[in-house]
RODO-2510 file (C-alpha; in nm, 4 decimals, decimal comma):
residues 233
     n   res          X          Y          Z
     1     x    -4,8757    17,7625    -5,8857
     2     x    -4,7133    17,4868    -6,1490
     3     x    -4,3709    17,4811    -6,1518
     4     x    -4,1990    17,4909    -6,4945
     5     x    -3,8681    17,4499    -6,6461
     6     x    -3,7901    17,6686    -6,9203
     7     x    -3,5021    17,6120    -7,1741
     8     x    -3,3648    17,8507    -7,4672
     9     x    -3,0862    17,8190    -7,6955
    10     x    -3,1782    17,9668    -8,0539
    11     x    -2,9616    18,2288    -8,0317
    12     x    -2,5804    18,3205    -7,9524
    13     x    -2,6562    18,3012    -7,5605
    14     x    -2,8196    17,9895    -7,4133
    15     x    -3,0624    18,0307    -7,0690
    16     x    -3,2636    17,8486    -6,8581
    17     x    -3,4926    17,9661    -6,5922
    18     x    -3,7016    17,8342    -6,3168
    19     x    -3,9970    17,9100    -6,1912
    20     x    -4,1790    17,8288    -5,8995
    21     x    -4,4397    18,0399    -5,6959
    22     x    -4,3801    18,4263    -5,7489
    23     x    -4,0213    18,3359    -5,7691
    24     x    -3,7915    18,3264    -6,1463
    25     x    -3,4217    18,1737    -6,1556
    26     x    -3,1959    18,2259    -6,4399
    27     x    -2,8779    18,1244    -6,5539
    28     x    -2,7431    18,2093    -6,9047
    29     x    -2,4129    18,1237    -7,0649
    30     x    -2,3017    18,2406    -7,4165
    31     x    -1,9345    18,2054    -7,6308
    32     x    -1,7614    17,9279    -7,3531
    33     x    -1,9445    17,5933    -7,4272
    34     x    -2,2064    17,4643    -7,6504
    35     x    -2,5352    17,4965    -7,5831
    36     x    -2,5447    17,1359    -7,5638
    37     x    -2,2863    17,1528    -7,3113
    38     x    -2,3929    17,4350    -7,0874
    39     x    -2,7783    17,4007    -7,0125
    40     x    -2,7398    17,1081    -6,7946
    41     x    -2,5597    17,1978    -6,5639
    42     x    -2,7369    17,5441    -6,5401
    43     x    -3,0557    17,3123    -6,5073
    44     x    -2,8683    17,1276    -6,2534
    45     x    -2,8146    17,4362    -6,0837
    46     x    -3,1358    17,5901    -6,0949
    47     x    -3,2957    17,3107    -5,9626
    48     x    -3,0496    17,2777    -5,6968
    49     x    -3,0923    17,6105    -5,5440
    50     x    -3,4635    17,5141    -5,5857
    51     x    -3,4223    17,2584    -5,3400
    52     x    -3,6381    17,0651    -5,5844
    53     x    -3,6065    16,7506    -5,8138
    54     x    -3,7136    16,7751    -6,1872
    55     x    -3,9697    16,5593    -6,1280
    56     x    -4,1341    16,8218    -5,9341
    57     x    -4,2143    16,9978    -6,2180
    58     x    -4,5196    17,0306    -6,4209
    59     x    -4,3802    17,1276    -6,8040
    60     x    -4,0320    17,2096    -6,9153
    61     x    -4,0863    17,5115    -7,2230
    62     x    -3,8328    17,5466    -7,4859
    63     x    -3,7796    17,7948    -7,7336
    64     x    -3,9017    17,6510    -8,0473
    65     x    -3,7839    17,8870    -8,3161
    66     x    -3,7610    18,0690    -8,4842
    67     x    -3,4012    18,1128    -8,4484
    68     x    -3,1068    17,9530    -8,5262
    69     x    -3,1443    17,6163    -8,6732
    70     x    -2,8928    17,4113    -8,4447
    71     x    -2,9849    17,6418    -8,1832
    72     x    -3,4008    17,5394    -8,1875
    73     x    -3,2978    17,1371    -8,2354
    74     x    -3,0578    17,1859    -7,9234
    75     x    -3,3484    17,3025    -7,7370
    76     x    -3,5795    17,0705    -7,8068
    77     x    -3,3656    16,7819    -7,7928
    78     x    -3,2939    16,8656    -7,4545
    79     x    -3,6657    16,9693    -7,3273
    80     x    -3,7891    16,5941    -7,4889
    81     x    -3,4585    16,4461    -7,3167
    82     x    -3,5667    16,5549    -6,9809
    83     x    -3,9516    16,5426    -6,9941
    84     x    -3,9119    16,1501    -7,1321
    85     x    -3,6804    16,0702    -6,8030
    86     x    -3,9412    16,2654    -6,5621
    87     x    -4,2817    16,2121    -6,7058
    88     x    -4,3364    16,6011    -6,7648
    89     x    -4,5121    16,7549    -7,0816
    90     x    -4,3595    16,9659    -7,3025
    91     x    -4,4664    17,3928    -7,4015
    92     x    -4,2991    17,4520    -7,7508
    93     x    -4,3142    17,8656    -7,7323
    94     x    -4,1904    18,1077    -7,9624
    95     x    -3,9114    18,3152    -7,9177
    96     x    -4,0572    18,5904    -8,0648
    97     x    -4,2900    18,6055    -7,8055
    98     x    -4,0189    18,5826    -7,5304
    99     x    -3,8469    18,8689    -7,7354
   100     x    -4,1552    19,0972    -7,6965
   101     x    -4,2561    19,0038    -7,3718
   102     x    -3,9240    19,1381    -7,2379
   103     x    -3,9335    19,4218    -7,4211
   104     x    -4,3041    19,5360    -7,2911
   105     x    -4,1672    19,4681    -6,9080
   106     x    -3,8341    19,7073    -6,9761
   107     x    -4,0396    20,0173    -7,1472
   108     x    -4,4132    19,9450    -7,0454
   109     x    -4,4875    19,9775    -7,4633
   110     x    -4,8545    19,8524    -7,5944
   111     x    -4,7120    19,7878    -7,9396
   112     x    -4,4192    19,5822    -8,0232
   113     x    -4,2131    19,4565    -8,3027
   114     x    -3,9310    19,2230    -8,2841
   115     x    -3,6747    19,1313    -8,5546
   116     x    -3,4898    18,8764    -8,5181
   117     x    -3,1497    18,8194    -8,7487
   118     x    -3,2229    18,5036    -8,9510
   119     x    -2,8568    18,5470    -9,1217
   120     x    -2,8445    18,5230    -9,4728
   121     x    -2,9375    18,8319    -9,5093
   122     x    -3,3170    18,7789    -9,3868
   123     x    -3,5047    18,8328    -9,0664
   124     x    -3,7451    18,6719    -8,8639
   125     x    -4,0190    18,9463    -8,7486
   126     x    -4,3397    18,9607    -8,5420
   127     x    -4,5696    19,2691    -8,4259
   128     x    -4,7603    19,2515    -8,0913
   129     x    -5,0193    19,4720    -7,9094
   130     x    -5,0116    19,3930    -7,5540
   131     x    -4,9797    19,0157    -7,5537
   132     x    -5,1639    18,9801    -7,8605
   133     x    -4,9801    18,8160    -8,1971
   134     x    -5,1024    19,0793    -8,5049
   135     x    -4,8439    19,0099    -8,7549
   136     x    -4,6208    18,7075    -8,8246
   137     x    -4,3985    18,5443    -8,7315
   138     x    -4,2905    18,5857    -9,0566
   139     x    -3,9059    18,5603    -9,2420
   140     x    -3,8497    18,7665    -9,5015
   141     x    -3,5387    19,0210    -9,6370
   142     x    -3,4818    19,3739    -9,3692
   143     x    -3,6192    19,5524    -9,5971
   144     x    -3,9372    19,3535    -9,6471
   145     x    -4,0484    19,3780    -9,2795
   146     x    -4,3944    19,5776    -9,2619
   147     x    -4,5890    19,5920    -8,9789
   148     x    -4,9255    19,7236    -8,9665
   149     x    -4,9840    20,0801    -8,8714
   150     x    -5,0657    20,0993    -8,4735
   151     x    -5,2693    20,4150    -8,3016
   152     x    -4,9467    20,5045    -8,0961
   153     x    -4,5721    20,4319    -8,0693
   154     x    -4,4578    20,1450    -8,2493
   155     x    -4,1394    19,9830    -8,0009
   156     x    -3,9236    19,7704    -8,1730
   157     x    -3,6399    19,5346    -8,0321
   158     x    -3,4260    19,2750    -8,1338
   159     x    -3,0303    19,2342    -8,2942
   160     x    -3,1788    19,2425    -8,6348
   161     x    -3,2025    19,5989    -8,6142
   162     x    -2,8005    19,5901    -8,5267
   163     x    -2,7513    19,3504    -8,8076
   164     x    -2,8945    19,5426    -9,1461
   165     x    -2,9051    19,9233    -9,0151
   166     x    -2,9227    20,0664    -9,3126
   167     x    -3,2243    19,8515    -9,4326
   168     x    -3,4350    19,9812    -9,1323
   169     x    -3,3014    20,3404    -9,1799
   170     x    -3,5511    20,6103    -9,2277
   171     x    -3,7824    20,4501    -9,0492
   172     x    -3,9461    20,6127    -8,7159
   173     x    -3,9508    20,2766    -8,5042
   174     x    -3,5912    20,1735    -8,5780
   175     x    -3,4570    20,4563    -8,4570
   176     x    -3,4453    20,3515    -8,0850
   177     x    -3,4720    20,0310    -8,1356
   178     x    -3,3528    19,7861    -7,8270
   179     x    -3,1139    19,5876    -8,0183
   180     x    -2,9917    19,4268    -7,6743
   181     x    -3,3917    19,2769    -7,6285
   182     x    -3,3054    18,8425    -7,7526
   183     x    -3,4789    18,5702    -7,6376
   184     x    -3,4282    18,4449    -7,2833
   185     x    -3,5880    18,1445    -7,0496
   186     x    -3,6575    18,3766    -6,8171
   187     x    -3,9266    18,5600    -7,0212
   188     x    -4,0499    18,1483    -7,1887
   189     x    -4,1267    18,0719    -6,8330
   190     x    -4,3358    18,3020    -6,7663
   191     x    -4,5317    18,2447    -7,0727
   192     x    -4,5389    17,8936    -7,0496
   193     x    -4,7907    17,9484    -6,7201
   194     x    -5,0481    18,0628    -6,9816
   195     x    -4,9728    17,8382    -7,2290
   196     x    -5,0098    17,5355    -6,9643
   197     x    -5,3381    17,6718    -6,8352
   198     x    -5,4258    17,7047    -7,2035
   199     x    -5,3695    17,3120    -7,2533
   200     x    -5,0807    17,3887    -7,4794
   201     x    -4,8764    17,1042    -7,3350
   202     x    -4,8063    16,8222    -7,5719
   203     x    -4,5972    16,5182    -7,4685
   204     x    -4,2332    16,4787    -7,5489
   205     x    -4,2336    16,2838    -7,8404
   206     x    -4,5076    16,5919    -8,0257
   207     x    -4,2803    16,8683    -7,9363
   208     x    -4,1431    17,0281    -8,2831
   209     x    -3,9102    17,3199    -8,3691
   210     x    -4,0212    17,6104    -8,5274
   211     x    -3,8786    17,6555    -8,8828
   212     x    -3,9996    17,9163    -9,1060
   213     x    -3,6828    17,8841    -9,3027
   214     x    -3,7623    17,5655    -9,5878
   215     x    -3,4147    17,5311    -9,6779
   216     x    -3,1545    17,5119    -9,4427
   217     x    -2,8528    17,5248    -9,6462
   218     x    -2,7426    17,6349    -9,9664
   219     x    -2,4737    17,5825   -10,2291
   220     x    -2,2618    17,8410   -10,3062
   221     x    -2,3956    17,8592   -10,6520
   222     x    -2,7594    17,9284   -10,5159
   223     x    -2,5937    18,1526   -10,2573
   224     x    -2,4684    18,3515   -10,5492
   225     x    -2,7563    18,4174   -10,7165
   226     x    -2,9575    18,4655   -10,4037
   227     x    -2,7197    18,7578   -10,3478
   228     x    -2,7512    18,8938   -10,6902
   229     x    -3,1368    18,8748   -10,7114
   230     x    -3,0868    19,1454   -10,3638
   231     x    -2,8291    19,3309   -10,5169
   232     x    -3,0393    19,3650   -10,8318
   233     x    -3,3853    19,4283   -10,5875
***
């Protein structure tokens, strides 16, 4: 079984995760250090309780957005850092993916949706049946985010839910909502083993962040009337 590396750092806590034959290690760190600054030596770790050397590995996976906008160029940076000094491809996966994978292995749910908080004042959103991609990814305001109607339970995850309750109140699926579910390497790795058998791999210099965002920052002026178009809506 291929070995991968798998790196993740578009949200508030940064992972990495190992995998090699039936067997997963993790490490995640969130609020001490950068991201920059703590997955290497949780890599370092990893592969040291491994007993293996990176160049054992067949792909390093990142999460490639969407998510925060540092947080996706940390992860990628890193991922193209060490697959240039090893000779490894690179799997650019989505965290949305990761979001609902982990979500179907905690409740066993055929349908998914995860929302993502995109801060200001959006979301980033994506409905799944089994491991099948139905709707999205897709960024839009809470309010906005309509997934298709499914033949049973609808389980949705994801802090967005946390982050704008009162735009998802009222409706069924929100209501138990796993607000803890985020993206994690643990949950990349095991997707990148598909997405490697899939030929998904691209070499380091190819691999691209996710953005569905077109503008990054804005002034305060356009943040101003950004707020009062949603105010008005």
């Amino acid at each position: 079984m291929p070995i991968i590396l798998a790196i993740e750092t578009s949200s508030e806590t940064a992972s990495c995760a190992l995998l090699y034959g039936a067997t997963v290690l993790s490490r995640e760190s969130s609020g001490v250090r950068t991201h920059s600054q703590a997955i290497l030596p949780m890599v370092q770790e990893l592969l040291a309780e491994a007993g293996i050397s990176l160049a054992q590995c067949d792909a390093i996976s990142f999460g490639a957005g969407p998510g925060s906008f540092t947080g996706v160029r940390t992860a990628c940076g890193i991922a193209q850092g060490l697959a240039y000094g090893a000779g490894l491809p690179v799997l650019p996966l989505v965290t949305l993916d990761a979001m609902a994978l982990a979500c179907r292995q905690q409740t066993g749910a055929a349908d998914v949706l995860a929302v993502l908080d995109a801060r200001m004042g959006e979301v980033y959103w994506a409905q799944y049946r089994g491991a099948q991609l139905v709707a999205g990814p897709a960024l839009c305001a809470p309010a906005a985010v309509a997934p298709l109607v499914t033949d049973g339970p609808l389980t949705a995850c994801g802090n967005g839910f946390a982050a704008y309750p009162d735009a998802f109140q009222g409706r069924a699926y929100a209501a138990a909502a796993l607000t803890d579910i985020m993206p994690h390497a643990r949950q990349l790795a095991e997707l990148a083993l598909d997405a490697l058998a899939a030929g998904l791999a691209v070499p380091a210099a190819q691999a691209q962040p996710l953005y569905l965002r077109n503008k990054i920052a804005y002034t305060s002026a356009e943040r101003l009337a950004i707020n009062a178009a949603k105010a008005a809506a």
